[in-house]
VEXDREN-2710 file (C-alpha; in Angstrom, 1 decimal):
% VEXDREN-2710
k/r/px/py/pz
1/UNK/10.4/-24.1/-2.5
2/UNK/13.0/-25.1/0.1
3/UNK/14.7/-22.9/2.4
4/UNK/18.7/-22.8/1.4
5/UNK/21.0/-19.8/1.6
6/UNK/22.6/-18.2/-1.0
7/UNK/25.6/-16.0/-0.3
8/UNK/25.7/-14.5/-4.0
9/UNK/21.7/-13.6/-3.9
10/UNK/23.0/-11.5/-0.7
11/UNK/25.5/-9.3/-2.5
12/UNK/23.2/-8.7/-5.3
13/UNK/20.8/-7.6/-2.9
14/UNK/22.7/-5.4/-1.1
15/UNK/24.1/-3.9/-3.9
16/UNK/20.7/-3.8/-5.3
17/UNK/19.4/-1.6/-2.4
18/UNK/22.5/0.4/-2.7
19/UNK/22.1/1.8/-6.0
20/UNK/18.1/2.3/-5.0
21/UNK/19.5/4.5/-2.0
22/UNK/21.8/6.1/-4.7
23/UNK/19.2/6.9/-7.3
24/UNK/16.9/8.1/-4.4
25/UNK/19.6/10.5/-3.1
26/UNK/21.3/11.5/-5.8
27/UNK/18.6/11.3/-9.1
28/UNK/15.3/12.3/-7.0
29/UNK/14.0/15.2/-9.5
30/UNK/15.2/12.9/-13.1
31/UNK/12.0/11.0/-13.6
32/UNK/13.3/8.6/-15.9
33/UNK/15.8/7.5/-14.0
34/UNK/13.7/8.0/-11.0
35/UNK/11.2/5.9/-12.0
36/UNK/11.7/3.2/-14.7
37/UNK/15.2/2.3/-13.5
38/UNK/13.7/2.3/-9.6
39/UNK/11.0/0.4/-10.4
40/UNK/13.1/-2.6/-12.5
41/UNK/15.5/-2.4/-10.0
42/UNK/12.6/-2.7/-7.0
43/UNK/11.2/-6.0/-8.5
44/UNK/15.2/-7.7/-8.8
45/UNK/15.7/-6.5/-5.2
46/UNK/12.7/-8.4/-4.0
47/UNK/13.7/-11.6/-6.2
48/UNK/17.2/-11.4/-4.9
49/UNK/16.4/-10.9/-1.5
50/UNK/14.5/-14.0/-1.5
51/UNK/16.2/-15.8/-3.4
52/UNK/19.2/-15.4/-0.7
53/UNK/16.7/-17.9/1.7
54/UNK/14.9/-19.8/-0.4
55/UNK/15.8/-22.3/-3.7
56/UNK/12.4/-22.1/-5.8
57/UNK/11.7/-21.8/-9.8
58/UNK/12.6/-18.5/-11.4
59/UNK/9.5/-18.4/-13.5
60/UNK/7.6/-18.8/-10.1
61/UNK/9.4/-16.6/-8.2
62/UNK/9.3/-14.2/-10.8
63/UNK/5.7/-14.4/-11.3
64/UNK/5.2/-13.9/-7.4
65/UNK/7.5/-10.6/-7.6
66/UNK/5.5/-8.9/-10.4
67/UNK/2.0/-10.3/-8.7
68/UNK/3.3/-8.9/-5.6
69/UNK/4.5/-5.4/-7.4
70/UNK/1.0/-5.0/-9.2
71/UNK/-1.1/-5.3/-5.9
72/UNK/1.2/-2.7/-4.4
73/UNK/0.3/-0.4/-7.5
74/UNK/-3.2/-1.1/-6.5
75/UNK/-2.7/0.4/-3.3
76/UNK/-1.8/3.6/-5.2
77/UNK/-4.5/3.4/-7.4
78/UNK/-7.6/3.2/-4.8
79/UNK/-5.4/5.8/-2.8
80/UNK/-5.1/3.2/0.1
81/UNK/-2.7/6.0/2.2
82/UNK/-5.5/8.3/2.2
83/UNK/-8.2/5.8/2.8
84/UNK/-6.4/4.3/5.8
85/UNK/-5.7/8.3/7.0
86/UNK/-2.0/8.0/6.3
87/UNK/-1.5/10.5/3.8
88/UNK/0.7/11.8/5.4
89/UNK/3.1/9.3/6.5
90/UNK/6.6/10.1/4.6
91/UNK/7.9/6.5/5.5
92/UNK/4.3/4.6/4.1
93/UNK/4.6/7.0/1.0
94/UNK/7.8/6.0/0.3
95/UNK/6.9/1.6/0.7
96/UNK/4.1/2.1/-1.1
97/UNK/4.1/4.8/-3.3
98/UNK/2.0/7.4/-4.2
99/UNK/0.8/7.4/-7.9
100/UNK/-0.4/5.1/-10.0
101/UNK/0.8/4.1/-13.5
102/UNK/0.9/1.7/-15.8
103/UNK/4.5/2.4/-16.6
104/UNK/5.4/1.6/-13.3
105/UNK/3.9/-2.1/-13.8
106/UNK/5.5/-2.4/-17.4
107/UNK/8.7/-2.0/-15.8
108/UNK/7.8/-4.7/-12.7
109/UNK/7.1/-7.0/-15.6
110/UNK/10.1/-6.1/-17.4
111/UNK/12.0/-6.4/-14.3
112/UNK/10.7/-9.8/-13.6
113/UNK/10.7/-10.9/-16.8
114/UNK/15.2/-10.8/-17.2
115/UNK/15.6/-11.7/-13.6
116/UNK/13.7/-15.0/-14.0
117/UNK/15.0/-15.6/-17.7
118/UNK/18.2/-14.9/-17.0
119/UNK/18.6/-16.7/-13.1
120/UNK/21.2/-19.7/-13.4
121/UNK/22.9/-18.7/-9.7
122/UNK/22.9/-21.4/-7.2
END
């Protein structure tokens, strides 16, 4: 891994967000939109975002991303908000989520899986 910039990982991530922000705002009651297109889309964010600072190996990096994604499911899973007495925080709700599911980490995978196959970009 070495630290390099990458002006084109920056536009995909900032376009990235954007449709997040759109889907949030606009598709927030469609599930499947909501949630399998969110989640895919939250695992190439990540990868592009650090991708725009750092050259490293896709399958690596991609790896990392859905690693990262599954211990964040976790968190839903033992109810971490609650444990920690931030139920009710809207903002950590929203970072971490809520529910677990095992679609949600089928989707991180699959998300991972075409970023780091399909990353030729320098």
């Amino acid at each position: 891994m070495r630290l390099k910039y990458s002006f084109s990982y920056l536009i995909f991530a900032i376009c990235i967000l954007a449709v997040e922000i759109l889907i949030a705002v606009k598709f927030a009651s469609i599930g499947p939109i909501r949630g399998s297109v969110s989640d895919v889309l939250a695992v190439l964010f990540l990868y592009c975002a650090i991708r725009t600072f750092f050259t490293m190996n896709p399958f690596l990096l991609g790896l990392s991303v859905f690693l990262f994604a599954c211990l964040v499911e976790a968190t839903q899973y033992f109810h971490l908000n609650a444990l920690l007495g931030l139920k009710g925080n809207d903002i950590l709700g929203i970072l971490l989520g809520n529910t677990f599911s095992w679609a949600d980490i089928l989707m991180y995978f699959l998300g991972c899986l075409v970023v780091s196959l399909g990353d030729d970009i320098n």
